[in-house]
PLY file of the C-alpha trace (Angstrom):
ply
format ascii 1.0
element vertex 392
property float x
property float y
property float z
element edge 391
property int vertex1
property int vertex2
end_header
50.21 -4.10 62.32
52.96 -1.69 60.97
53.99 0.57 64.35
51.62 3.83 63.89
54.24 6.78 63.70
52.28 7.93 66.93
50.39 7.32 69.86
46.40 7.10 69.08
46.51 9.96 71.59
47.78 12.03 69.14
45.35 10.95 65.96
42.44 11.56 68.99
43.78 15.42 69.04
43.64 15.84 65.96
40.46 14.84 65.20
39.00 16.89 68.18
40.57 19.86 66.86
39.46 18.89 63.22
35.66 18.72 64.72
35.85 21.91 66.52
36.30 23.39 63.30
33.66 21.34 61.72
30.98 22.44 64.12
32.30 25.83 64.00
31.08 25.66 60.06
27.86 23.69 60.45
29.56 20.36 59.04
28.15 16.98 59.97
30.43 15.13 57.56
34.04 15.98 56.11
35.33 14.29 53.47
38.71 14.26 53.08
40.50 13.65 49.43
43.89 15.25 50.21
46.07 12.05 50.25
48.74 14.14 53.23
45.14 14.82 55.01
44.42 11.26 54.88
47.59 9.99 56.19
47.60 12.99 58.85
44.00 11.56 61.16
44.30 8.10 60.08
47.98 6.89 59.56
47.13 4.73 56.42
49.87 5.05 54.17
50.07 3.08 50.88
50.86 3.80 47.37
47.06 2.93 46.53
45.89 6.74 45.72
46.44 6.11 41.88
42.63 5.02 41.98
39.84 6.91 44.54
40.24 7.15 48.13
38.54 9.04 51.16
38.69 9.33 54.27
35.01 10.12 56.40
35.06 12.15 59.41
32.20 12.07 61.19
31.18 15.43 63.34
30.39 12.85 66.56
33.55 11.33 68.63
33.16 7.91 66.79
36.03 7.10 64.65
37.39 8.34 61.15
36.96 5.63 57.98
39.12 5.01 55.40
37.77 4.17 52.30
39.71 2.56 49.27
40.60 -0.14 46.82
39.92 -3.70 47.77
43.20 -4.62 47.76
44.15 -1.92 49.33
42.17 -2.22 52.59
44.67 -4.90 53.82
47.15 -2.44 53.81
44.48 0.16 55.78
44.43 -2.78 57.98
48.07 -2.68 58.85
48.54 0.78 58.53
45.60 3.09 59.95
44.69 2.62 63.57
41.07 2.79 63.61
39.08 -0.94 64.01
38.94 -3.36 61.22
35.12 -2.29 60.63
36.30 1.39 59.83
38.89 0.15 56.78
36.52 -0.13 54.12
36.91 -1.75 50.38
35.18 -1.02 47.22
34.88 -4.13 45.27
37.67 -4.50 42.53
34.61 -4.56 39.31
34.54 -0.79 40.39
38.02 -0.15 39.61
38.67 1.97 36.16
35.66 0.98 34.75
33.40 3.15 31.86
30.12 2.25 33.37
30.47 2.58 36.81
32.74 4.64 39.05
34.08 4.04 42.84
32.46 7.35 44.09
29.30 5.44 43.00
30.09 2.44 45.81
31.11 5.27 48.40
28.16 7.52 47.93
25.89 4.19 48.12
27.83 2.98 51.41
27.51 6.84 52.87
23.77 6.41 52.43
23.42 2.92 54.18
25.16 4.68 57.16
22.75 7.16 57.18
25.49 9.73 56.54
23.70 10.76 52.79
21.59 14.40 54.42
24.39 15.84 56.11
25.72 19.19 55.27
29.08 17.68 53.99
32.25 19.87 53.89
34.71 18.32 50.81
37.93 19.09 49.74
37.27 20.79 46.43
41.13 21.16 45.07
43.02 18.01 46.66
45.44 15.94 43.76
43.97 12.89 42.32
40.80 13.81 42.93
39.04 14.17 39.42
36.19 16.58 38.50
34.45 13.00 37.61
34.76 11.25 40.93
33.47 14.78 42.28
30.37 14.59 39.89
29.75 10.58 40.30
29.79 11.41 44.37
27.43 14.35 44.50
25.12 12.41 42.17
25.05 9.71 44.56
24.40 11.94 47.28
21.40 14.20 46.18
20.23 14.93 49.47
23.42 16.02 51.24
23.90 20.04 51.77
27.48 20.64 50.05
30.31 22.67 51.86
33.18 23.47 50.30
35.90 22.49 53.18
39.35 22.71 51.37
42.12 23.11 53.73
40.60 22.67 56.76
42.80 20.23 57.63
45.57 21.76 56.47
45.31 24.60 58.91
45.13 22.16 61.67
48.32 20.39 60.17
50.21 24.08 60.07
50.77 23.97 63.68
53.16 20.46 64.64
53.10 19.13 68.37
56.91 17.68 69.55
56.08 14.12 68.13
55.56 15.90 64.40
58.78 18.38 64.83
61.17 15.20 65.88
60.24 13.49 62.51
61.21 16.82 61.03
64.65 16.29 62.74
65.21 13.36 61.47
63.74 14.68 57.75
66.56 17.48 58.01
69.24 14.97 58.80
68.31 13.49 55.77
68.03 16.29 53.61
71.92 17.25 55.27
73.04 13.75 54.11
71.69 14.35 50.39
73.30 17.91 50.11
76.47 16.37 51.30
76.55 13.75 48.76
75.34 15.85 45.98
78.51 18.38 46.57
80.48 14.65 46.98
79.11 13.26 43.59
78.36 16.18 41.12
82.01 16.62 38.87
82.83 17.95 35.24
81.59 14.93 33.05
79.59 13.45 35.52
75.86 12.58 33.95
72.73 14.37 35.92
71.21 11.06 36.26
74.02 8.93 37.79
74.11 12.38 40.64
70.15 11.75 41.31
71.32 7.86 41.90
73.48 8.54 44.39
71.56 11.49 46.17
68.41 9.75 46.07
70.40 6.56 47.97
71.16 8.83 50.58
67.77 10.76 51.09
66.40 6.91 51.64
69.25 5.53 53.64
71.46 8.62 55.06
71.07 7.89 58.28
71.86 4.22 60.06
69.33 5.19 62.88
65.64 5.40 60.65
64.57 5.02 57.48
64.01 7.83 54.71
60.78 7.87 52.70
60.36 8.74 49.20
60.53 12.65 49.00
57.13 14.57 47.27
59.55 16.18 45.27
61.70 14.64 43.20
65.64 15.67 43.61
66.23 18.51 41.78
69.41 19.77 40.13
69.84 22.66 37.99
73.01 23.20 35.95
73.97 25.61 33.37
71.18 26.98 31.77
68.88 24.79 33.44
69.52 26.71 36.68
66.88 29.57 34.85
64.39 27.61 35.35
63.27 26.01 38.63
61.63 22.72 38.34
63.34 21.10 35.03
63.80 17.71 35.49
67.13 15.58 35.22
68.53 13.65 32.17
71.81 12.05 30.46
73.33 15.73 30.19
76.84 15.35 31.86
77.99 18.82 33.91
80.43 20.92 32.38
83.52 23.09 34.11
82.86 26.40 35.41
79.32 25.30 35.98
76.84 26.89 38.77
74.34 23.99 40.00
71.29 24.72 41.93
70.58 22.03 44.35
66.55 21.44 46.01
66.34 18.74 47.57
64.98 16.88 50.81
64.69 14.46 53.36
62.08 12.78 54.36
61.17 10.81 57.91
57.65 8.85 57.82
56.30 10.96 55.11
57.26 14.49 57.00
59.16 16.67 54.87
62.64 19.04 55.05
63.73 20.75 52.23
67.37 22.36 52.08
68.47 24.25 48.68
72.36 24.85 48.23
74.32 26.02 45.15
77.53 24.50 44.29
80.44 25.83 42.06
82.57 23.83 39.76
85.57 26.07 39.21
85.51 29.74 39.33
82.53 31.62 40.58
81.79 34.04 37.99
81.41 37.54 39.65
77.71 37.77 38.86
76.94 34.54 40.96
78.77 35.73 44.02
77.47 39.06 44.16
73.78 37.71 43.92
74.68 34.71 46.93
76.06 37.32 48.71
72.96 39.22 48.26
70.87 35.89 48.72
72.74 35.26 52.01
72.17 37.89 53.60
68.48 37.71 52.53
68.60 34.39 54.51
70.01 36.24 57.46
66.91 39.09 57.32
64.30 36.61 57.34
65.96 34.59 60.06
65.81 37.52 62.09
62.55 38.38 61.61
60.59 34.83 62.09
58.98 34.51 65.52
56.01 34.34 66.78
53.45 37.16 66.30
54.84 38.65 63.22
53.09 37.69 60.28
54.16 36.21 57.08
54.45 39.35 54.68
56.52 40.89 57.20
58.53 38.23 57.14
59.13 38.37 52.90
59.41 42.10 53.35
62.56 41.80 55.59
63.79 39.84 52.86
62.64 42.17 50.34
64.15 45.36 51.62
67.92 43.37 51.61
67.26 42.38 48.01
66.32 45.91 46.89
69.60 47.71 47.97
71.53 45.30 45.48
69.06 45.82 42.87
67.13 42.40 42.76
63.69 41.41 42.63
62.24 38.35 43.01
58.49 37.92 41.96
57.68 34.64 43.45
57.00 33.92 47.37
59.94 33.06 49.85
58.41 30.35 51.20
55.85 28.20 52.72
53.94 25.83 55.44
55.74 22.03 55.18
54.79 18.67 57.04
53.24 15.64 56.03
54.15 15.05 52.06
52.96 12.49 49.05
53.40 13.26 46.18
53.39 15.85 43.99
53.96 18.36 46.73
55.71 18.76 49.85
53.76 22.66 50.33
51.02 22.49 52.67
49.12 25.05 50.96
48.70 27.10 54.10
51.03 30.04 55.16
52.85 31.78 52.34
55.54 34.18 52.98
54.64 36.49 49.98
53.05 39.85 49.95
49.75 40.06 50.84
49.28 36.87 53.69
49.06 38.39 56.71
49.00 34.83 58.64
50.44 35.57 62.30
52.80 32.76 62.94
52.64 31.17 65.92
55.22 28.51 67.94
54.57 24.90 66.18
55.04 26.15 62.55
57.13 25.04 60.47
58.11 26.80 57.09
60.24 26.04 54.28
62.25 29.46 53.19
63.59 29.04 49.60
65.49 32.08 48.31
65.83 31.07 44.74
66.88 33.40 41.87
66.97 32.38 38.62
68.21 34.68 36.16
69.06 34.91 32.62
70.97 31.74 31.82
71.70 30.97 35.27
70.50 30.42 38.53
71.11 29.57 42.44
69.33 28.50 45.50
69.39 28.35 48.93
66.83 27.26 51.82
66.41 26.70 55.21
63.33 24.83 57.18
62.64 26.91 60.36
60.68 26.23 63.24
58.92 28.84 65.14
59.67 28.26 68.94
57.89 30.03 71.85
61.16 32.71 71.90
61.77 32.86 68.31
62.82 30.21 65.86
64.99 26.70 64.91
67.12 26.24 61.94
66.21 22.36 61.53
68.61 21.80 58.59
72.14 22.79 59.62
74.35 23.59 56.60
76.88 26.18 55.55
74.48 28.74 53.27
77.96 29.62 51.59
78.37 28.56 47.05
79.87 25.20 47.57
83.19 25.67 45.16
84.64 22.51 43.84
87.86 22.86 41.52
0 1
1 2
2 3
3 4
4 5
5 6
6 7
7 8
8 9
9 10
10 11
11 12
12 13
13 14
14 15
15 16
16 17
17 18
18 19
19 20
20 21
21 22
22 23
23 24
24 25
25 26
26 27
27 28
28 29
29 30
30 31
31 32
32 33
33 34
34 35
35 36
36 37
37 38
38 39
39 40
40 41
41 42
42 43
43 44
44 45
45 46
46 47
47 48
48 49
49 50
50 51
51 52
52 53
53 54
54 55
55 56
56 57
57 58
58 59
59 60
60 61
61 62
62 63
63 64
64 65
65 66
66 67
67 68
68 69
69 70
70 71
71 72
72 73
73 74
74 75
75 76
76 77
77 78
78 79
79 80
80 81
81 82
82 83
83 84
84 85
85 86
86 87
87 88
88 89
89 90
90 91
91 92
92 93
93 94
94 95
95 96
96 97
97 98
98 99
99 100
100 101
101 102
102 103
103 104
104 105
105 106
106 107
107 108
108 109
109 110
110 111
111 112
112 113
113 114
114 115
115 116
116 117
117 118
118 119
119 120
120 121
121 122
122 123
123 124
124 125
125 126
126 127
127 128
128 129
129 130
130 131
131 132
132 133
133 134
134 135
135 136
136 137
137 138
138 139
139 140
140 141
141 142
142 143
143 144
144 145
145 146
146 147
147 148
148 149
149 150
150 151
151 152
152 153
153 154
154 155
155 156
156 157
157 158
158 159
159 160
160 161
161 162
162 163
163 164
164 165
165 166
166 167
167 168
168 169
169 170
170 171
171 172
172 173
173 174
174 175
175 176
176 177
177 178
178 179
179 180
180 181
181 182
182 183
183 184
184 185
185 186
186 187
187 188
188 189
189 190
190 191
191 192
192 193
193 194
194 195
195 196
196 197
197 198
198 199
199 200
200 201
201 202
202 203
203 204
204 205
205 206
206 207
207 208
208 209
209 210
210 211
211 212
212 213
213 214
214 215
215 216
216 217
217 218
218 219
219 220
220 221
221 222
222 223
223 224
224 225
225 226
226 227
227 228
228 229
229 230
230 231
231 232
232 233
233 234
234 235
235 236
236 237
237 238
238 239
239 240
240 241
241 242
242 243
243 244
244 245
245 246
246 247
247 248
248 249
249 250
250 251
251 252
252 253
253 254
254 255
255 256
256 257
257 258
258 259
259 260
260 261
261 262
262 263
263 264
264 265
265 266
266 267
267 268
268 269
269 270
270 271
271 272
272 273
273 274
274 275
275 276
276 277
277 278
278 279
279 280
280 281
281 282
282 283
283 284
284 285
285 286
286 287
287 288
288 289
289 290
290 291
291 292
292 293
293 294
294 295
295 296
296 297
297 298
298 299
299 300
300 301
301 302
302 303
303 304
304 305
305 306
306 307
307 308
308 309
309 310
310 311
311 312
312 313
313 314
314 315
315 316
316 317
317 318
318 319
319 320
320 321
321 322
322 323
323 324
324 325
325 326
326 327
327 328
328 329
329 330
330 331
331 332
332 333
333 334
334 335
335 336
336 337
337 338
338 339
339 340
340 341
341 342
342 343
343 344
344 345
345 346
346 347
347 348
348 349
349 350
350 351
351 352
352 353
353 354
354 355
355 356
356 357
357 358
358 359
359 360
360 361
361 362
362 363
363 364
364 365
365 366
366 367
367 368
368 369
369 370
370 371
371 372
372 373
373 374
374 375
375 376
376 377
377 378
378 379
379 380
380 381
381 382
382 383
383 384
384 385
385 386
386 387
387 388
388 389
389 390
390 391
């Protein structure tokens, strides 16, 4: 077995505080489609969610299953630490097939455990889980009471015990060691792509000490016009002089996320760009201020707003959000938002990703810090200079 990135005392937490909240709602069952959800009580981790898989939580202190591909459930074997019984395959003829479907096989093997009349909470808006394999479950299940439990989990997942926050650490170190070599790498005439080579070496192997993991995000850089708009992705275009570049990227340490945005200068800052990082900066300084525990996350974006406003910006989009466990395509958790409107108290154990990006007409920059809320306040995790990174 594959060392479980924590003690089963940890995974037993979880689930109890995962049940409390099931029995809170009336929920026998919970099934759980969110691939980061999956990973989060179980510890499988695989690249294996391409076809159906779900994890059952039962609302009685037996253990979670996982159930998948086949093929996969060796890897569920080496992977997840519940007993070999509790790692369950679907047989391969079920597998991307126009007359039958693997919710089909799962719905039958929920019934032989005499799961199939439960009132059953489900994860209604998890990735790669289809509006067919929803259909081709609930018709398997006729008799079970539907719930609709999205983000239960994830609530549970917003607050991180010390085990969590230390893969964070080690997910900012990375994320330091991919900004460095971006601003190392990224030169007039240099191609986009052969940048994302390098920076994606060091988000997987920027540290001699751990592994990185594939990021949920791909590495993003923004140059030129491209910096206008937030999640192009890269290609052959080479960077010009006197170009801004808008940096998000990441590191990631056993599938828990950091992010850390920077902007970097080649030549001369134009006047415009320094003006709005100075504005940005000092944006990044309100909300730092203003994160602890007890205030809540609107107050949080409103500090930032009411910097903002005296140079005569706006930003429409949120400031930031929840981050933690990550697959792909998303390293959000889908939880606390620090936008107008989400009053979410935070509380010591969160962990938020702040990303002050402005994109504006024809141009753009970005920067970003992961904070921790502590007991007293709040952690920077990532450590960088917030300052427009000018290279002549």
């Amino acid at each position: 077995m594959i060392e479980l990135p924590f003690a089963r005392d940890e995974y037993q937490q979880r689930l109890r505080k995962i049940r409390a909240e099931m029995a809170k709602r009336g929920l026998e069952l919970l099934v759980v489609n969110d691939v980061a959800n999956q990973h989060y009580i179980t510890g499988y981790d695989g690249w294996s969610f391409y076809t159906p898989q779900v994890v059952l939580v039962p609302v009685e202190a037996v253990e979670p299953v996982w159930i998948g591909r086949a093929m996969d459930a060796a890897g569920g074997l080496l992977t997840a630490w519940m007993k070999p019984e509790n790692v369950v395959g679907f047989p391969e003829d079920h597998v991307q097939r126009f007359d039958r479907h693997p919710m089909d096989w799962i719905a039958s093997w929920i019934v032989a455990k005499g799961w199939g009349i439960r009132h059953t909470g489900i994860e209604l808006e998890a990735y790669y889980f289809s509006a067919k394999a929803h259909a081709r479950l609930v018709a398997g299940l006729p008799n079970a009471k539907w719930h609709d439990a999205d983000l239960l989990v994830n609530w549970i997942r917003a607050v991180k015990s010390a085990p969590e926050i230390a893969y964070l650490r080690k997910a900012s170190t990375l994320a330091e060691a991919a900004v460095t070599r971006a601003f190392e790498v990224i030169a007039p005439g240099v191609r986009e792509c052969d940048a994302i080579a390098s920076i994606q070496a060091a988000q997987i192997a920027g540290s001699p000490d751990f592994a990185g993991d594939i990021t949920a995000l791909p590495p993003t850089i923004l140059g030129g016009e491209n910096a206008s708009a937030p999640h192009i992705m890269w290609s052959d275009r080479r960077f010009g002089d006197n170009e801004t570049i808008a940096l998000e990227l990441a590191g990631v340490c056993r599938r828990y996320a950091a992010g850390l945005a920077r902007t970097l200068q080649l030549g001369k800052t134009p006047t415009n760009v320094a003006d709005t990082a100075k504005a940005v900066i000092e944006g990044m300084d309100a909300v730092l201020d203003a994160v602890r525990p007890g205030i809540s996350a609107e107050a949080v974006e409103a500090a930032w707003r009411k910097v903002i406003q005296r140079y005569g910006l706006k930003k429409e989009s949120r400031i930031g959000y929840s981050i933690g466990v990550a697959y792909p395509p998303d390293w959000g958790e889908h939880t606390i938002s620090l936008r107008p409107g989400d009053k979410t108290v935070l509380e010591p154990g969160n962990v938020v990703h702040s990303i002050l990006g402005m994109w504006m007409d024809g141009w753009g920059i970005e920067i970003s810090e992961t904070i921790l809320v502590t007991a007293t306040g709040h952690e920077t995790l990532t450590k960088f200079p917030r300052e427009i990174h000018v290279k002549s």
